[in-house]
N, C-alpha and C positions, 0 to 999 in steps of 0.2 A: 544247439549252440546259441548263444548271446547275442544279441545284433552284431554284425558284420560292419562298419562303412569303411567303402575304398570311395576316396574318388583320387584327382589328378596328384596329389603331392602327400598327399595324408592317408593311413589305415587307425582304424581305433578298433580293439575286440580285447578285448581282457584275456591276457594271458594264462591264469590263473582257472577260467573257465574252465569246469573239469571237462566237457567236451572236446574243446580244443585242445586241453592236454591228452588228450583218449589219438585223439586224428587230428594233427596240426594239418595236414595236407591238401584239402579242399582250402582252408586259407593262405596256402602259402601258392596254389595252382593258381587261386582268382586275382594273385598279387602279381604273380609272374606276367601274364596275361592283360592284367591292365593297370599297374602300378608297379613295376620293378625297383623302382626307386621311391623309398616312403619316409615318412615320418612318421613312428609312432606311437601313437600320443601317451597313450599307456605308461607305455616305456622310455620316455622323454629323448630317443635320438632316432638318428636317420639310421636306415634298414635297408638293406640290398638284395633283392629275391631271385636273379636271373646269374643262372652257373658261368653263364660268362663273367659279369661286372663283380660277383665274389671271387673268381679265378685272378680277375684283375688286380681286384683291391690286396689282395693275400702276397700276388707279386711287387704291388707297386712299393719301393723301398718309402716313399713320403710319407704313407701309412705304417704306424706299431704300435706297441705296446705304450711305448715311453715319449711323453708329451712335455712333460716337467722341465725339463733343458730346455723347452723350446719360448713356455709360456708356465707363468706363474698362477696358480689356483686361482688368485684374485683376478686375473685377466681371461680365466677359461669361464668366470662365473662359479668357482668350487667353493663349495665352506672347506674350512681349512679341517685336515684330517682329524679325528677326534683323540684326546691325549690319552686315552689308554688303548690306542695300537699303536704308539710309538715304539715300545719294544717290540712289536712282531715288525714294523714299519724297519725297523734300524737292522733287523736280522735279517731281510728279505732283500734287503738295499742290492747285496751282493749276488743274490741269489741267478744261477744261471738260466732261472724260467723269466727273472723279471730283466737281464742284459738281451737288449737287439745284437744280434750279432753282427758283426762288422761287414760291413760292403765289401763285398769281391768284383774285379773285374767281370765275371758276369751277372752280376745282379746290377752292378751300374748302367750294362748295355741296353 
């Protein structure tokens, strides 16, 4: 496999490296272990390795899908989506994989 580096806040290892695609597992063990929470540079966001803090995040309602109600592309740092996926864009608007589902009392709790 490709160099490795974990240190305190950051991972870098090329995805795409056919090794790591073969056995992601040693990489994801030496993350759990001493980097659970990373940054990866690769892949330009943060990463969460430890079954707790994905258990969490996957509960927490703050975190989803849909960002865009909240801030606009220009304010996340986005380029603005490219003009021919505007029709897949305009058809998927509705679509019930890209709706959060609504808050129930026990997901608020």
């Amino acid at each position: 496999m490709t160099a490795m580096i974990i240190d305190q806040q950051s991972a870098s290892l090329d995805p795409r490296d056919p090794e790591f695609v073969q056995d992601p597992y040693p990489f994801y063990a030496e993350l759990r272990d001493h980097c659970p929470v990373f940054h990866w540079k690769e892949l330009g966001h943060w990463c969460f390795a430890a079954y707790d803090d994905v258990g969490a995040l996957l509960r927490d309602r703050r975190f989803g899908r849909q960002i865009l109600h909240l801030a606009t592309r220009a304010e996340l740092g986005w380029p603005e989506a490219p003009a021919h996926l505007a029709p897949f864009s305009k058809f998927e608007e509705h679509s019930l994989l890209e709706i959060e589902p609504p808050c129930t009392p026990a997901c608020a709790g």
